[in-house]
Every structure is written in C-alpha cells, then in structure tokens.
C-alpha positions in Angstrom: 59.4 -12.0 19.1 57.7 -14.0 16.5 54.4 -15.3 15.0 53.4 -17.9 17.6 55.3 -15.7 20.9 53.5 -13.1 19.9 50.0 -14.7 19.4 50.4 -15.9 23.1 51.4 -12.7 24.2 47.9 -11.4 22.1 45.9 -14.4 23.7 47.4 -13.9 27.3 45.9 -10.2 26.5 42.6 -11.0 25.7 42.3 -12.6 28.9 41.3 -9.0 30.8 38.6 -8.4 32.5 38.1 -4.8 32.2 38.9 -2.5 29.3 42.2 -0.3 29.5 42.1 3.1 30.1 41.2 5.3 27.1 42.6 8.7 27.3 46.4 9.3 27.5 46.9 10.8 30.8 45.2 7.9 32.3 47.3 5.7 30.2 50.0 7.5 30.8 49.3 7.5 34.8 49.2 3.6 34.8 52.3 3.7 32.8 53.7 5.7 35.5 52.2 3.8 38.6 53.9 0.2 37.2 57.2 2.0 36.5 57.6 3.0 40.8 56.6 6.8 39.9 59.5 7.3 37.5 58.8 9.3 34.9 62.4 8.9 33.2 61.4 5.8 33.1 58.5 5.6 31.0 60.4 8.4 28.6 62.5 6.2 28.0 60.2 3.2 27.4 58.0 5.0 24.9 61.1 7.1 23.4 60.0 10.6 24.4 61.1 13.3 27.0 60.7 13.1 30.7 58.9 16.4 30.5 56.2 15.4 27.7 55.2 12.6 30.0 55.0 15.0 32.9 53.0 17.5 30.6 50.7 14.0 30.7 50.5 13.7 33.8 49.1 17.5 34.6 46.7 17.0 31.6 48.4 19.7 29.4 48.7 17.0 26.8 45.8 15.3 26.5 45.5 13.5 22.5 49.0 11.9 21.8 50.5 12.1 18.3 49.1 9.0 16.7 52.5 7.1 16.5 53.4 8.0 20.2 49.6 7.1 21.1 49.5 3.3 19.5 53.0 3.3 21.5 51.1 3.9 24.8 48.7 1.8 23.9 50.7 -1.5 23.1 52.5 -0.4 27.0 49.0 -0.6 28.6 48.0 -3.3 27.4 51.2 -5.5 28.2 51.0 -4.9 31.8 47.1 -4.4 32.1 45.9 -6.9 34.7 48.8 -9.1 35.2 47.1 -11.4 37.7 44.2 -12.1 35.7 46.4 -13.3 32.9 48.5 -15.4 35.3 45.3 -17.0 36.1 44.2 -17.6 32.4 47.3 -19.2 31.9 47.3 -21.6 34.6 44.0 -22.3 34.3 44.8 -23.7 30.5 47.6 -25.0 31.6 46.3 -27.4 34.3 42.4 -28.1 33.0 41.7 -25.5 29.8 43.9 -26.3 27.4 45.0 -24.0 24.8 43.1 -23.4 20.7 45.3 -23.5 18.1 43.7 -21.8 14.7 46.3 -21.5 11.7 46.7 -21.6 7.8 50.2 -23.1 7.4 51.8 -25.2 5.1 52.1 -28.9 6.4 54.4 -31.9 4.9 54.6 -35.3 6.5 57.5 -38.1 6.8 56.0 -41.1 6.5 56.2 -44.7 5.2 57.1 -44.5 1.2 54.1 -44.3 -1.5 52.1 -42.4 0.9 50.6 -39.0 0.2 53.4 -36.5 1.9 53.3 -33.6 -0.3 53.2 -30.7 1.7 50.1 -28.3 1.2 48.6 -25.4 3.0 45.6 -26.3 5.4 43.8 -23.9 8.1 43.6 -26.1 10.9 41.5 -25.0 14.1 42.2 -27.7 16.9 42.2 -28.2 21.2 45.5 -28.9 22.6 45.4 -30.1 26.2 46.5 -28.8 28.9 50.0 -30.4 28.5 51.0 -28.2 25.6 49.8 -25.0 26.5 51.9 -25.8 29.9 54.9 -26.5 27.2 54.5 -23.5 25.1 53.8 -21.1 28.6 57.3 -22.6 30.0 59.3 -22.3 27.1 58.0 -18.4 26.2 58.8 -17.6 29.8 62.4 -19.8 29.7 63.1 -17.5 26.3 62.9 -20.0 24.0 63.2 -18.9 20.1 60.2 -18.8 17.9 61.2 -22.2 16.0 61.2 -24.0 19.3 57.7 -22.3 20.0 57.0 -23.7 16.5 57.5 -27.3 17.2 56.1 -27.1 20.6 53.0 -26.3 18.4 53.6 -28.6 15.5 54.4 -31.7 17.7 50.8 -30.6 19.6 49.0 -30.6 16.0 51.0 -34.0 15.2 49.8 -35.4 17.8 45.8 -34.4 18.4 45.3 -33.7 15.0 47.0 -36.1 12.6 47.3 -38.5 14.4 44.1 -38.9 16.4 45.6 -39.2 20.0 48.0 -42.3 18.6 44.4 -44.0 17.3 46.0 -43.6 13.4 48.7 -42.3 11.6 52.0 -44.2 13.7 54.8 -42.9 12.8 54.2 -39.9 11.0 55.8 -36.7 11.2 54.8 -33.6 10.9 56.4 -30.4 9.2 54.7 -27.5 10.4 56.4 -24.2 8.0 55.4 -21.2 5.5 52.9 -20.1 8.5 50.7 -17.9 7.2 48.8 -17.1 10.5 48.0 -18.5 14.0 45.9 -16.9 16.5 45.4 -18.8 20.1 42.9 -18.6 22.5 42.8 -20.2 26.0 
C-alpha cells in the first residue's frame, strides 16, 4: 500500500489488547487456525513448503530463519484480534477521532501577495470523528494512497489551517514530499 494505508493498517494494529504469540509454532498454529486448518495455505502465504509448516506445527522447527520469522510475524499481527480493532475503529470513527502526526511539505493557494511558499512542517493535530470515518471507508473501498492523502490533507486544511472555518477562507492546502505520518486513534 502506501505511507498513510499503511500507517492505518500500523495504528489499527496497535489497538490489541494482548501481545501476539512469541514462538513460531504458536505463531505458526494461529496462522494455521485463521487459514480453516490448511496448511497449503499458509505455505503459500509465507512462500515456504507445506511440509516446513507442518514440521511447525509438531515443534521440530522451533526458531524460524530470520527472513521467514519477520514474515510470520507481520501475518500474526495482521489478523491478531480482528474484533478488537473493528472496535477501535468505530469507536474513532463515531466519538474518538483519529491523530494525525507528520513532517510533510505544505504549500497553500491563496489570495495573491500572501505567504504561499511551500515548506516542510511536523504537524501533530485531532481530526474528528468525520475523517477518520472517511479515511476507514475509503481504505476499505480500495482507494489509492493519493486519495488517502487528500482525505488527510483536506482534514489538516480544515482543523488545522483553517481553524474550523474561524480563519483562513479560502485557502488551499497542498499536502506532498511526506516525509512521515504515524496515526493513532
């Protein structure tokens, strides 16, 4: 995906209640419980043979190769308490809201002999509810990472610069060369 799909995917994660499981045949047992029991299927998800994750399963493998093991890993954690993320995001979606913190470069379109020069700024601000309800629908409707990014922009725009509509009419925001953006909800 991209930056800001991919910080909501890391967000939605950091949602769970309890850790994931540590060693690999645990890991590789919940891998193998969300898949219906098929083991071709996880082979094929993590790109090894159906017999290795058998040999997991028995505990005759028990420290995976470190490429095969962060592999695992990122697996677990995408599917790790799906209903407690669910309720994360519909809790910022209806009362939370969502955090936005990012270093980006941002240019304005506004009335002529004002200050619109582009220029990096870390921003850390509160969206409400609204956006994060945007950004969820569109990340789940498949949208592409620019349309994420002016989801998020038009957000900024709007609470940020512009104050809720108290300042700043008719300005417009450029939100590009993102550096970074973590969110938290």
């Amino acid at each position: 995906m991209g930056i800001i799909g991919d910080s909501l995917d890391k967000a939605a994660q950091n949602t769970a209640t309890r850790p994931i499981p540590k060693s690999g045949p645990t890991q590789m047992r919940f891998l193998v419980k969300q898949h219906k029991g098929s083991t071709k299927a996880v082979a094929d998800l993590l790109g090894v043979s159906q017999r290795t994750v058998e040999r997991y399963l028995k505990a005759q493998i028990k420290r995976p190769r470190k490429d095969l093991a962060a592999r695992i890993e990122r697996e677990v954690r995408k599917r790790w308490q799906p209903r407690v993320r669910e309720q994360a995001k519909k809790r910022a979606a209806t009362t939370g809201g969502i955090v936005i913190e990012t270093r980006a470069r941002f240019g304005f379109t506004a009335a002529p002999g004002t200050t619109d020069d582009g220029r990096i700024r870390l921003i850390t601000q509160a969206l409400p509810p609204t956006y994060a309800a945007r950004l969820f629908d569109a990340q789940a409707a498949g949208a592409t990472e620019q349309q994420l990014q002016n989801i998020a922009a038009e957000g900024l725009q709007e609470i940020y610069f512009k104050d809720r509509g108290r300042r700043a009419d008719g300005l417009l925001v450029e939100f590009t060369d993102i550096d970074y953006v973590e969110l938290d909800f």
